[in-house]
Biotite code that builds the C-alpha atoms (Angstrom):
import biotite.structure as struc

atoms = struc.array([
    struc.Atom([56.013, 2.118, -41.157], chain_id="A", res_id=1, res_name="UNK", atom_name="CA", element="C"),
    struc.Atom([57.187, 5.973, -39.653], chain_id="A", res_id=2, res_name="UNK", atom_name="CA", element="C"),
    struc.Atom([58.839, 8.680, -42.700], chain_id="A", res_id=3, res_name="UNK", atom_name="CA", element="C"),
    struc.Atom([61.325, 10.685, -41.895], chain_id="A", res_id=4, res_name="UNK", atom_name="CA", element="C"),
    struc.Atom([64.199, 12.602, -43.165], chain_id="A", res_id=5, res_name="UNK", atom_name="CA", element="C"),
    struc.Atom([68.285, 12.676, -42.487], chain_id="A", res_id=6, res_name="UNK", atom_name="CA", element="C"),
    struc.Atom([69.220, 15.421, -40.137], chain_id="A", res_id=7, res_name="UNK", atom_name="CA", element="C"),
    struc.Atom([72.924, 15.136, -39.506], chain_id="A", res_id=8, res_name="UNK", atom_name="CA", element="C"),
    struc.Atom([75.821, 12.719, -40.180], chain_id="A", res_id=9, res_name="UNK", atom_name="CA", element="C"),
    struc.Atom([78.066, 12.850, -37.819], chain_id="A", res_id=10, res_name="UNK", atom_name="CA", element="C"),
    struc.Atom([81.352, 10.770, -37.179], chain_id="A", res_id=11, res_name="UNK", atom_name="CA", element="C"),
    struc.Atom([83.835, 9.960, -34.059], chain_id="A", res_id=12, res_name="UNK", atom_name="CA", element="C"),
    struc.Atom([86.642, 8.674, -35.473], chain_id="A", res_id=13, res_name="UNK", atom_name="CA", element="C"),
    struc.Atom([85.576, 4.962, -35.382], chain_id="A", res_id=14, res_name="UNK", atom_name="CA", element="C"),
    struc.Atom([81.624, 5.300, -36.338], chain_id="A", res_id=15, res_name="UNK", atom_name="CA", element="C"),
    struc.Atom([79.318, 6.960, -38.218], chain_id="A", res_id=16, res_name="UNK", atom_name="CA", element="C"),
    struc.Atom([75.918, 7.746, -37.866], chain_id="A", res_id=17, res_name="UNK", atom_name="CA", element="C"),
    struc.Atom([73.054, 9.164, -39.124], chain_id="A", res_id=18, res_name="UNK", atom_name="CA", element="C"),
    struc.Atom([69.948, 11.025, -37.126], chain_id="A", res_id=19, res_name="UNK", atom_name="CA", element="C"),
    struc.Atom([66.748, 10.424, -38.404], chain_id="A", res_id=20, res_name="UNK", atom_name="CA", element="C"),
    struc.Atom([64.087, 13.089, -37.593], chain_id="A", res_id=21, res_name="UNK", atom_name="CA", element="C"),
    struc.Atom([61.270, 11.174, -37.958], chain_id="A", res_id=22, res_name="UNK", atom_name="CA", element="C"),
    struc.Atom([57.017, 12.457, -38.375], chain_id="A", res_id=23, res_name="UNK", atom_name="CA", element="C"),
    struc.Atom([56.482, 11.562, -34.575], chain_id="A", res_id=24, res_name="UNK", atom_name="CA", element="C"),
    struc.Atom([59.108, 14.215, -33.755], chain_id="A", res_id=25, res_name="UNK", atom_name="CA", element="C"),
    struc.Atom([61.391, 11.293, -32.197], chain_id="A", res_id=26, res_name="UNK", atom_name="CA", element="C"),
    struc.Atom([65.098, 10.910, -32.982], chain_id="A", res_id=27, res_name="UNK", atom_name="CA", element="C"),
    struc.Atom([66.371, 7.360, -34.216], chain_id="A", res_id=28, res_name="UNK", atom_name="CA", element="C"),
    struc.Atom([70.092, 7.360, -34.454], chain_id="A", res_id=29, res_name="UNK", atom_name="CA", element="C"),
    struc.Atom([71.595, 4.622, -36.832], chain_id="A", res_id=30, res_name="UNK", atom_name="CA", element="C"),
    struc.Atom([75.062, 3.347, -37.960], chain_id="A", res_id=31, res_name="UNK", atom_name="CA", element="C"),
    struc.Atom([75.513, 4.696, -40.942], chain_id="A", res_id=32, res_name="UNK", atom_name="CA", element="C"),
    struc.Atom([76.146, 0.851, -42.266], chain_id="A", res_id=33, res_name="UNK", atom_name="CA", element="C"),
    struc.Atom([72.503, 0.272, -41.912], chain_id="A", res_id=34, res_name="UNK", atom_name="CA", element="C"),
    struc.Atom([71.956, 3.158, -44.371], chain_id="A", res_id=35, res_name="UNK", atom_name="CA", element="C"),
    struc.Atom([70.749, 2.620, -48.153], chain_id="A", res_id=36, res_name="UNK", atom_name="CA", element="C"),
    struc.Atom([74.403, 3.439, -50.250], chain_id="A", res_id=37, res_name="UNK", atom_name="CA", element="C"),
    struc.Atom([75.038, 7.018, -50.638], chain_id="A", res_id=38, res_name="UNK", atom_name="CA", element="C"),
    struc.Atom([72.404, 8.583, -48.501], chain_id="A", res_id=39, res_name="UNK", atom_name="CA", element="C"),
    struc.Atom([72.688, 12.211, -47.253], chain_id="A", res_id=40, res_name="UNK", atom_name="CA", element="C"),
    struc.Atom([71.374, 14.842, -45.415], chain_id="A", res_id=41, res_name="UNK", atom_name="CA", element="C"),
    struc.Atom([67.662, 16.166, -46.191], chain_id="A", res_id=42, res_name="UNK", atom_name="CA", element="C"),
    struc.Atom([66.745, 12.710, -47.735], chain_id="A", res_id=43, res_name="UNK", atom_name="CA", element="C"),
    struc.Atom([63.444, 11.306, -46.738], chain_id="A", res_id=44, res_name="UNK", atom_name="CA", element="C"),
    struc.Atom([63.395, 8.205, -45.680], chain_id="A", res_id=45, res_name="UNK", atom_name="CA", element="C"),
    struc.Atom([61.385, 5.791, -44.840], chain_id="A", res_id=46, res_name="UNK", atom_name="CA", element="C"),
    struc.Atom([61.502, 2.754, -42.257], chain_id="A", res_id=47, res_name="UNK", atom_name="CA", element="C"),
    struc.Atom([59.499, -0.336, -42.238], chain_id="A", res_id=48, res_name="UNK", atom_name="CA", element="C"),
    struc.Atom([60.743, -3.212, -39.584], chain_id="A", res_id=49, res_name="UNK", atom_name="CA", element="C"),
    struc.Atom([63.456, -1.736, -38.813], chain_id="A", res_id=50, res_name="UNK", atom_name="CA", element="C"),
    struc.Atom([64.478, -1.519, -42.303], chain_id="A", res_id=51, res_name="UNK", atom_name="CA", element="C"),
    struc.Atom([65.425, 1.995, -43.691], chain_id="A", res_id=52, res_name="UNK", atom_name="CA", element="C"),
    struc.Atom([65.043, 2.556, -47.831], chain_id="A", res_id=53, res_name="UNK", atom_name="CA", element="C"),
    struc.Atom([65.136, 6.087, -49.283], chain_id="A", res_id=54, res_name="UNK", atom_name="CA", element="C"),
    struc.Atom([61.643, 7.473, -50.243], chain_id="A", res_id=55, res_name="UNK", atom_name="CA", element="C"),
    struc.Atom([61.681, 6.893, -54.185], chain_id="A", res_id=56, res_name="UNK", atom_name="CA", element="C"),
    struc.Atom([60.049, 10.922, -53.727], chain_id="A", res_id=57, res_name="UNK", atom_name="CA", element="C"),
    struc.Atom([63.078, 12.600, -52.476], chain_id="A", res_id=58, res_name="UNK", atom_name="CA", element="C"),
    struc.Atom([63.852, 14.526, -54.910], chain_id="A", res_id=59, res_name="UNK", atom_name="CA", element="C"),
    struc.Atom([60.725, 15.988, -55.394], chain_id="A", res_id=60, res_name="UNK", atom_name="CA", element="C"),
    struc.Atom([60.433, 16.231, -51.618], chain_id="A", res_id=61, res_name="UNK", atom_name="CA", element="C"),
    struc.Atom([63.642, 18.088, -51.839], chain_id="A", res_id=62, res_name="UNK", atom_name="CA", element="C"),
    struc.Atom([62.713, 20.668, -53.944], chain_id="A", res_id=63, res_name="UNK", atom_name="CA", element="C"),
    struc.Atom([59.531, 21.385, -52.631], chain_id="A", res_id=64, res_name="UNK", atom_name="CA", element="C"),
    struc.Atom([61.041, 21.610, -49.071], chain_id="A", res_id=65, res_name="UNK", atom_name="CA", element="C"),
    struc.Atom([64.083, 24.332, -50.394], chain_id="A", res_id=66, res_name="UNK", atom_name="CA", element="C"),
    struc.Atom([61.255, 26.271, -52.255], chain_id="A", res_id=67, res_name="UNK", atom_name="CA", element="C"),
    struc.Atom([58.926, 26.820, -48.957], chain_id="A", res_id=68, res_name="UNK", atom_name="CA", element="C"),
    struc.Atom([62.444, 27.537, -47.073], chain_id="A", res_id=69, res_name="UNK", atom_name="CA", element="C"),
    struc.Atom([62.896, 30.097, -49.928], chain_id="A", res_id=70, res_name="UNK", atom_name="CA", element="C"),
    struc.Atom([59.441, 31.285, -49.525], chain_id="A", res_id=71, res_name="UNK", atom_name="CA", element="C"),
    struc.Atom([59.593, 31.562, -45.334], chain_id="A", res_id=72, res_name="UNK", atom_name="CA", element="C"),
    struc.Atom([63.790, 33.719, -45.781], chain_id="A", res_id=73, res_name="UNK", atom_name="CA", element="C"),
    struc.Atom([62.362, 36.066, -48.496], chain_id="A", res_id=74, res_name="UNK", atom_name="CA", element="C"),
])
C-alpha cells in the first residue's frame, strides 16, 4: 500500500490523467477513468494493488496542509 496525493490533471484532447505524487517521491500517472468519481487536485490518496480510493482523511489532510502553507508564506 504507498499514500499519496493528486498533483495535476491534465488533458490532451482525447485523455485525461491524473499525477500522483506519491510518499516515495515517485510519479504514477493514471487515466483519469481509473480515478474514484470526482477526485481533484490536493486529494490524498491512497493505492493498494493497483487500486486507487481517496483517503477517507482528506479533508482534514487538506486543511492541515493549507494551514502549514499559510504558516511557511506569512
Amino acid at each position: 500500500m504507498l499514500k499519496g496525493f493528486v498533483s495535476s490533471i491534465s488533458s490532451d484532447g482525447e485523455v485525461t490523467t491524473a499525477v500522483i505524487v506519491l510518499e516515495n517521491q515517485s510519479t504514477y500517472i493514471v487515466p483519469i477513468e481509473m480515478l474514484p468519481r470526482n477526485i481533484e487536485i490536493d486529494d490524498f490518496v491512497i493505492i493498494d494493488n493497483g487500486v486507487v480510493s481517496i483517503d477517507p482523511e482528506t479533508d482534514d489532510k487538506k486543511e492541515l496542509l493549507r494551514s502549514v502553507l499559510e504558516n511557511i508564506l506569512k
